[in-house]
Each structure stands twice: as structure tokens, then as C-alpha cells.
N, C-alpha and C positions, 0 to 999 in steps of 0.2 A: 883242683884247678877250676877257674870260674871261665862262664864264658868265656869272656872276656880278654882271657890268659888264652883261651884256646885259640881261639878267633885269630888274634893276634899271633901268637905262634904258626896256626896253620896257612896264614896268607904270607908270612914273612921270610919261611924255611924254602932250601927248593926240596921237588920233589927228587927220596930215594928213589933207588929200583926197586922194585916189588919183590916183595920176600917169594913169589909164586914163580917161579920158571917154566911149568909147563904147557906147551903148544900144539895148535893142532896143525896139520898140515893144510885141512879142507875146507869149507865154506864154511862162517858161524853163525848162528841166527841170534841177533843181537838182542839185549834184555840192559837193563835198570834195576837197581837198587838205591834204597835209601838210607844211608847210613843214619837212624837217627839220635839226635841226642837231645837233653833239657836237663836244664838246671832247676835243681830240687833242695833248696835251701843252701843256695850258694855251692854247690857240689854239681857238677855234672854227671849224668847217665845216661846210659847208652841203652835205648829201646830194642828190646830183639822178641822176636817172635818165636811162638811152635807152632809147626806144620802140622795142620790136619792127620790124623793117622792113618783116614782111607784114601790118601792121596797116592796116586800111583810113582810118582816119583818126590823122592826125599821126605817120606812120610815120617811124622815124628822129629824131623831134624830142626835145631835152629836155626834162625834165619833174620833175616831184613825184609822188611817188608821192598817188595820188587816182583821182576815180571818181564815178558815178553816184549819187544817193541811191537809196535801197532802202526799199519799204514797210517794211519787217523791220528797217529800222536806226531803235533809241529816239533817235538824236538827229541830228545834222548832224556833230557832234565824232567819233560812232561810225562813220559812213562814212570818215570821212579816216583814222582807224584799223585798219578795216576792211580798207579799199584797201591802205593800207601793207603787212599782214601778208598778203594776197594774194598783190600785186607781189613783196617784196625779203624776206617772211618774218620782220619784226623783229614781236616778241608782243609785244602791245599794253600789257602791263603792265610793260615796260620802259620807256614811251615818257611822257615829263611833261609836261603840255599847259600852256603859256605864255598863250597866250590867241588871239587872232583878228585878222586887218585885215578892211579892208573886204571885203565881197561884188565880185566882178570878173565882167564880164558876155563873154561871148566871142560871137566873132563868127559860132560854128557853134550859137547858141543855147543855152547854158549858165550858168548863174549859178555861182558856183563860190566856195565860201567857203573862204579860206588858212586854214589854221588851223598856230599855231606850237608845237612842241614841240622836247622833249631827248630825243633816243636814248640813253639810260644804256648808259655802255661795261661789260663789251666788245661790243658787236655782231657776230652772227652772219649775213650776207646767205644768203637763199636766194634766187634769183631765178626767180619764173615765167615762162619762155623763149616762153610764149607772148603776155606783154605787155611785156617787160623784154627789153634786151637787152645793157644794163652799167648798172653802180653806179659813180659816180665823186664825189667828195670836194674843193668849191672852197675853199680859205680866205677866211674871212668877210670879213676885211680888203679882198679883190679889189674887194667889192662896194661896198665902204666910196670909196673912190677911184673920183671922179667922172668922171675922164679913161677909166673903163672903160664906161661908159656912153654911149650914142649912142642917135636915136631919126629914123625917118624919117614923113614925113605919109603915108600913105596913104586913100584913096577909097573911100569903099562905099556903097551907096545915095543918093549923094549930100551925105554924110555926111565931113566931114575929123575924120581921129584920128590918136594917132601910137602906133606899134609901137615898142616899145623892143626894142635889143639890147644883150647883154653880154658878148663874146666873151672865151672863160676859154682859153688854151694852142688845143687844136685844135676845140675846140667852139664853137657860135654859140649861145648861151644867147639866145631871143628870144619874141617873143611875149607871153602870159599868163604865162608863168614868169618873164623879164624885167622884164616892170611890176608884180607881184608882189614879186620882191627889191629891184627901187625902192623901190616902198613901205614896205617892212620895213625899208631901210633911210633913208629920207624920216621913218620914225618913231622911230627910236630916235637920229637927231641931234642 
């Protein structure tokens, strides 16, 4: 799929329901992410990160580059931005903002808005070693093929949901990053 094809797909589909159903009952503190992607020889990929491993929460895990919202950020779009250029150093005025999925609720309290863009090539990573600990690059396609997909029920407050996983070569893509690229790709089918 080329930009192009995506693009077009993603503004013309309506949005599913999110593959995630579970909810909190109490205040969330709201966060950004950026779902990113670029086109690498007419093929698109999907940028995901690894977590620092002396990180006190989700250490090791993959990720989108993303983040806390901030009094100081004008919008929700600016924090996922924000984040990015933090994390992996890509300036924000490279970066084309596609548009949004649903709000995804996490289960450490977080409301977390996906927000989707294009990294305009070439891209330069710098990673901040204190939250990043590699940049690594899926083809879009992977996600596309549903035999890559698995998802198990798990328990919490007495509550049944199911965690999706998406294992790419030696990585366990899982989590809110997993029902996340569900979704993204739930909506441009």
C-alpha cells in the first residue's frame, strides 16, 4: 500500500469501534501518541519504538512515540508531536498529520489519543537514551495480514478484555500499541 492508497483510504472509511473495550471508571490523565508511518521505496512503515529498560513503567515495551499531556501544549495534536521530537528527534514540521482513531483507555490510567501522521523522508532519528532505546521499522502490509494478529482474554477488576498481540520478526508488539494498529488497520479496510 502507498501513501497514497492509505491516505485516501483512511479519510474516506468511517471510523470502526475500537477493538479495546476496556474502561475506567475514574478520572484519566490524558496522553498522545503518534502513530507513525513513511514510505520506504513505495511501501509504507510503521515506526515503533523500544522503551528504555530502566524505565519505571513499561520498560522494554514497544511503543509510539507519545506522552503525557502538558498544561503548556495548545492542543492534544501538539503533545503527540511534542513527544515524537523528544523521543526519536524527528522536527515536527516534517511530520503530516492524517488524522486521529479513537481515544484508547489504558489500564494504568490513561486516556491516550493515536494520532496518525507521515514522517516526510529523509528522516534523521536522534534518540533520547533516556526514554528510547531503538527505532525499528514494520512493513505496513504485516499488520495488514490477519494470521499476524492474536489476542488473549484477560481479568481485572473483575472486568474480561482482551489484549491484542502482534509479534513482528523478534519483537512482541502488544498491548495499547497492538489494539491500536488493529484499529488503524480495522479502519482503512
Amino acid at each position: 500500500m502507498t501513501k497514497n492508497e492509505f491516505i485516501q483510504r483512511f479519510r474516506y472509511h468511517s471510523m470502526p469501534e475500537s477493538v479495546h473495550t476496556y474502561r475506567h471508571s475514574s478520572k484519566l490523565k490524558e496522553s498522545a501518541v503518534l502513530i507513525p508511518l513513511v514510505e520506504l521505496d513505495n511501501e509504507l512503515h510503521v515506526v515503533l519504538t523500544v522503551r528504555a529498560k530502566h524505565l519505571k513503567h513499561h520498560a522494554g515495551q514497544i511503543s509510539f512515540p507519545g506522552g503525557k499531556y502538558e498544561k503548556s501544549d495548545p492542543s492534544i495534536i501538539h503533545t503527540a508531536l511534542r513527544e515524537t521530537h523528544e523521543e526519536i528527534g524527528i522536527n515536527t514540521d516534517t511530520i503530516e498529520i492524517i488524522g486521529q482513531l479513537k481515544d484508547y483507555q489504558t489500564v494504568t490510567g490513561y486516556n491516550v489519543v493515536p494520532i496518525v501522521g507521515f514522517i516526510n523522508s529523509p528522516m534523521t532519528y536522534s534518540i533520547d537514551q533516556n526514554e528510547v532505546s531503538e527505532i525499528f521499522h514494520v512493513p505496513f502490509h504485516h499488520f495488514l495480514q490477519s494470521d499476524s494478529h492474536f489476542s488473549l482474554p484477560i481479568e481485572r477488576n473483575g472486568t474480561v478484555f482482551q489484549v491484542n498481540f502482534i509479534p513482528y520478526q523478534d519483537y512482541n508488539i502488544w498491548g495499547a500499541t497492538a489494539g491500536m494498529l488493529k484499529d488503524l488497520v480495522n479502519h482503512i479496510r
